[in-house]
Steps between C-alpha positions, in 0.01 A plus 500: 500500500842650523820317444802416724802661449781367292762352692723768356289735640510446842825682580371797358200438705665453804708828478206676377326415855830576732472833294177562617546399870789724505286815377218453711769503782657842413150612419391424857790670622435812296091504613611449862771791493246701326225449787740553734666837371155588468369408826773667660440822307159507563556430944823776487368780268505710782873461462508603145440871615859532617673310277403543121851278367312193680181526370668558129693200578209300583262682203778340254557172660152414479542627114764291449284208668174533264748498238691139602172362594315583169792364298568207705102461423576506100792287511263228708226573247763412255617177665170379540407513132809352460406157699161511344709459152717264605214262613321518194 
């Protein structure tokens, strides 16, 4: 059976969770803007033809997109093995 946390511990605890919330916000945020850049590429490509700058724009925006959402993934990864120590 596993133990409750030391009184001491719950601070950490509780900052450890508002950390979390707060990532899984921005990470929603990122996934959405990702799907919708996306989205919007894929409907307007036709668009693309005429202006190359745009779809470069959008090419590295989505780049820069992956990149926030698979570091905001390791910092929640992070987090989370964080809470599991602090309950032990």
């Amino acid at each position: 059976m596993a133990t409750k946390p030391k009184r001491n511990d719950m601070p950490k605890l509780d900052e450890a969770k508002e950390r979390l919330g707060l990532l899984k916000f921005w990470l929603g945020i990122f996934v959405a803007t990702f799907i919708a850049i996306g989205g919007w590429c894929a409907t307007n490509y036709k668009i693309f033809q005429d202006t190359i700058p745009l779809f470069i724009l959008a090419a590295f925006a989505e780049i820069i997109l992956l990149l926030l959402i698979k570091y905001t993934n390791s910092k929640i990864k992070l987090i989370l093995k964080e809470i599991r120590d602090l309950k032990k």
